[in-house]
C-alpha positions in Angstrom: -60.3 -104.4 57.7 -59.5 -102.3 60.8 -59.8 -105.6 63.1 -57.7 -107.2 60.6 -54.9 -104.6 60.0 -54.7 -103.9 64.3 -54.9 -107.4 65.1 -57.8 -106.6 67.1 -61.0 -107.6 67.6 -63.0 -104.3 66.1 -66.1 -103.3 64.6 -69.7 -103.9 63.7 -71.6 -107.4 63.4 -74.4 -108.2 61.8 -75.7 -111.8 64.2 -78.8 -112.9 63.2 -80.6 -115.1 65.5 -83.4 -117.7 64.8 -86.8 -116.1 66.1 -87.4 -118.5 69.0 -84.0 -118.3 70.7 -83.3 -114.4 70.1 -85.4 -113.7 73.3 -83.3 -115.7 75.5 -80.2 -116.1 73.7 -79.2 -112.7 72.2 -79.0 -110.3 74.9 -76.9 -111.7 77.5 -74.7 -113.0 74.5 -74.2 -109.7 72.5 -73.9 -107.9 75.8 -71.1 -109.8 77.5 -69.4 -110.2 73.6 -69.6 -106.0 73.6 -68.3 -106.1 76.8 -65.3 -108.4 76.1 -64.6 -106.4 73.4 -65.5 -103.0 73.8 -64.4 -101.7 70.2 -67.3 -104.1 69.1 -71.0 -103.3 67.9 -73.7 -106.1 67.7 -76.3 -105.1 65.2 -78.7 -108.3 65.6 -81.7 -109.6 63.2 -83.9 -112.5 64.1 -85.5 -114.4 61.1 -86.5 -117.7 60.6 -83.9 -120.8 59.5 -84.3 -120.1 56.0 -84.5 -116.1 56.2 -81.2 -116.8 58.0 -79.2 -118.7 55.8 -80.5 -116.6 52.8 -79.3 -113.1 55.2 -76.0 -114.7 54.9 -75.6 -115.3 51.3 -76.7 -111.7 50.8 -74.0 -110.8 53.2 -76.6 -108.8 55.4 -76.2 -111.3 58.7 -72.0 -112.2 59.1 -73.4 -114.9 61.6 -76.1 -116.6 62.2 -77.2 -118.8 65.3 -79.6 -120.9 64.2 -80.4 -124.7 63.8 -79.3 -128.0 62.1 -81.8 -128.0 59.8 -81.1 -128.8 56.4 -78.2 -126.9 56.3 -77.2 -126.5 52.7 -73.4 -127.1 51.0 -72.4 -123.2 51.5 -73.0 -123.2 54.8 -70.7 -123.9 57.6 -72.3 -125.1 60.4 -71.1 -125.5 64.2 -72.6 -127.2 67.0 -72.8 -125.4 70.4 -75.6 -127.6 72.0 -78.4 -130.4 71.2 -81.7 -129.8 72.3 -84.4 -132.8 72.5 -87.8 -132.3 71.8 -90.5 -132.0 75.0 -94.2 -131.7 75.6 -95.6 -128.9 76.6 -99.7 -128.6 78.5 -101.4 -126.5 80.5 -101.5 -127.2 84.7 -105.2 -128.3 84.1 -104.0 -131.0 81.3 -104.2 -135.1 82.3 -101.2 -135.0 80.8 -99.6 -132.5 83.5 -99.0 -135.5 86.1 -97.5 -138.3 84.1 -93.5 -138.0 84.0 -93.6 -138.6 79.8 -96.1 -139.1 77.3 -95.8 -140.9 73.7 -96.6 -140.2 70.6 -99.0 -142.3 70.1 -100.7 -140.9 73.8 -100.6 -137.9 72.0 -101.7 -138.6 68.7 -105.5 -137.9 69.2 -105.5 -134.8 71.1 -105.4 -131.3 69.9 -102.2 -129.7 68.8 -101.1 -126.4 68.9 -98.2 -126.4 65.8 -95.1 -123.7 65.4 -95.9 -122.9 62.1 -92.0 -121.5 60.7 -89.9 -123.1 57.7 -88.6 -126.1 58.6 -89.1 -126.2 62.3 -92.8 -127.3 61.5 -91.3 -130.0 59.0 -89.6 -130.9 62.3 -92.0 -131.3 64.8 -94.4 -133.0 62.1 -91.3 -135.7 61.5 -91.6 -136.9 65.1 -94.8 -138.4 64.2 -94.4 -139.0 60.7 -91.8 -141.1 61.3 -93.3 -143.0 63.7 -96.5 -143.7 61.1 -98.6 -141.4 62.8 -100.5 -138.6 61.9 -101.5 -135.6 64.1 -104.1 -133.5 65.0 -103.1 -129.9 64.0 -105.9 -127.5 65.1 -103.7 -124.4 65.7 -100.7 -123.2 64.3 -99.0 -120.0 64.4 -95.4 -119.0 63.8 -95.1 -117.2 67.0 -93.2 -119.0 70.1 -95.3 -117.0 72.7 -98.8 -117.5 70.6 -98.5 -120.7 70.8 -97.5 -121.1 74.5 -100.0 -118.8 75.3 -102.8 -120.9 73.4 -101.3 -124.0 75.0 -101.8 -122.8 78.4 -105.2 -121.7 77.9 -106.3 -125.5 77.3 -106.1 -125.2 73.2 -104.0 -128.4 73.7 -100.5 -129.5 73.7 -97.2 -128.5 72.0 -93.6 -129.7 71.2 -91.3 -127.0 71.5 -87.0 -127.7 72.0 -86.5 -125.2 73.7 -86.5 -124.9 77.3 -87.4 -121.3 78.7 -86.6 -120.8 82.3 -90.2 -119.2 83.0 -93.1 -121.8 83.3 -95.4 -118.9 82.7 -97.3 -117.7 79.3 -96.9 -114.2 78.3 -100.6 -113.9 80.4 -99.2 -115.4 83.4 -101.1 -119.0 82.6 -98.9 -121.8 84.2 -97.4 -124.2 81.6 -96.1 -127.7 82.4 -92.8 -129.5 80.7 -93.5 -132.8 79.7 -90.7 -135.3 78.9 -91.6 -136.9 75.3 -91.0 -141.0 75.6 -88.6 -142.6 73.0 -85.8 -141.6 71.1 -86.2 -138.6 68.9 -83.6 -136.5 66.4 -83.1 -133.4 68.8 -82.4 -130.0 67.3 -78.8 -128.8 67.1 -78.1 -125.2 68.2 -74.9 -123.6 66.3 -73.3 -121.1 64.5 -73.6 -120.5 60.9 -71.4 -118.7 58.7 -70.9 -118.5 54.0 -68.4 -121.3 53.1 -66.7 -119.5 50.9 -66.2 -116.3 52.7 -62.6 -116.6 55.2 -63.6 -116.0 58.6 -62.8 -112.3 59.9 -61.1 -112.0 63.7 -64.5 -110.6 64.5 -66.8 -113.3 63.9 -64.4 -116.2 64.8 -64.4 -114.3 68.3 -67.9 -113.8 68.8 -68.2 -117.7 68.0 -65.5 -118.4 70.3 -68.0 -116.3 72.6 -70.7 -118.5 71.9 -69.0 -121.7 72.4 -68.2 -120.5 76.4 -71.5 -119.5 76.7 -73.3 -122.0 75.3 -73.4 -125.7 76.2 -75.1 -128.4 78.1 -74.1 -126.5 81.5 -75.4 -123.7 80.7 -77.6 -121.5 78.1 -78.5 -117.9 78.4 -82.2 -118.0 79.2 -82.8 -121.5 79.0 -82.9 -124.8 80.9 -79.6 -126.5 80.1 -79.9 -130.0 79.6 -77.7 -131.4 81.8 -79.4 -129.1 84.7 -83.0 -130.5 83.7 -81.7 -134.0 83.6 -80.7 -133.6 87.2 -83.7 -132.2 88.3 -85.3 -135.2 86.4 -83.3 -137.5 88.9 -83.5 -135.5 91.7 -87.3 -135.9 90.9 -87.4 -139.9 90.4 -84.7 -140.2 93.7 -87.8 -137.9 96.4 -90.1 -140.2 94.4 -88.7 -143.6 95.3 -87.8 -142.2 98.9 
């Protein structure tokens, strides 16, 4: 009410952030948003899609960054960024050499699923879709399990998002590959309550996220316009 009344932009927000981008993502965001505004507080909660989307009905999270995954009729959604799905294997994996891998290459070899509402309905879709069925021998619903599993030799993952370390949490190397074909990528935005009207706080901070948070550039991440030039920087010393 004071950030309405002033004209400023005042006060204490409540961001949640889905659970595998809060590492990278929230920081550097709430930090330079505090520091824009310095009459601001960022009180931040990570949870998974649904947790999130439920934390805003309840009025407990003013604004969530999350995903476009079935986002439901009371929920407001903006893009900031699309993010298409990748391989991911250990140094030591055939798979490490080869520039993509399919599918139906990967169909047979052990995977290593993120086990969280909805996202694993994701990642299972790629191959669903495609009439294939995988082989789940792990799962876990947390990021750095997972990658840490992966680089042990476990087997392979499909993750979004794009991490600027190469390294598992026990120093393990881990290797990006690019997944062949055309798949639904996962949309990071902003979500906020329909039928709430937007305070000058929040519409700042997404304002905020929208400068910091595009293909150029992601905080803590591997934009996608930077890896798709370092994919043709790649094939160009290849060819040469």
């Amino acid at each position: 009410l004071a950030s309405e009344t002033s004209g400023k932009v005042r006060g204490p927000l409540s961001l949640g952030c889905m659970v595998t981008l809060a590492p990278m993502l929230v920081p550097e965001l709430a930090q330079s948003f505090q520091t824009a505004f310095p009459a601001t507080q960022v009180r931040h909660i990570e949870g998974n899609q649904e947790q999130l989307l439920e934390g805003l009905r309840r009025a407990e999270v003013d604004v969530a960054i999350a995903y476009d995954l079935h986002i439901p009729d009371d929920i407001v959604f903006k893009p900031l960024v699309s993010l298409p799905p990748h391989v991911v294997v250990s140094e030591a994996h055939p798979f490490a050499g080869q520039t993509a891998v399919s599918l139906r290459e990967l169909v047979s070899e052990p995977m290593i699923l993120l086990d969280l509402p909805l996202s694993r309905e994701y990642f299972l879709s790629l191959f669903y879709d495609a009439g294939l069925q995988p082989v789940v021998v792990a799962r876990s619903a947390h990021q750095e399990v997972v990658r840490t599993m992966v680089a042990n030799g476990y087997g392979y993952s499909i993750f979004n998002v794009r991490p600027r370390s190469n390294h598992a949490l026990d120093g393990r190397k881990l290797v990006r590959v690019r997944l062949a074909g055309t798949h639904r990528p996962m949309t990071i935005g902003t979500a906020t309550l329909k039928q709430l009207r937007q305070s000058r706080l929040v519409e700042a901070f997404e304002t905020h996220c929208r400068s910091f948070i595009s293909e150029s550039y992601i905080p803590g991440m591997i934009a996608p316009a930077l890896e798709r030039t370092v994919r043709i920087r790649d094939k160009t010393t290849t060819a040469l």
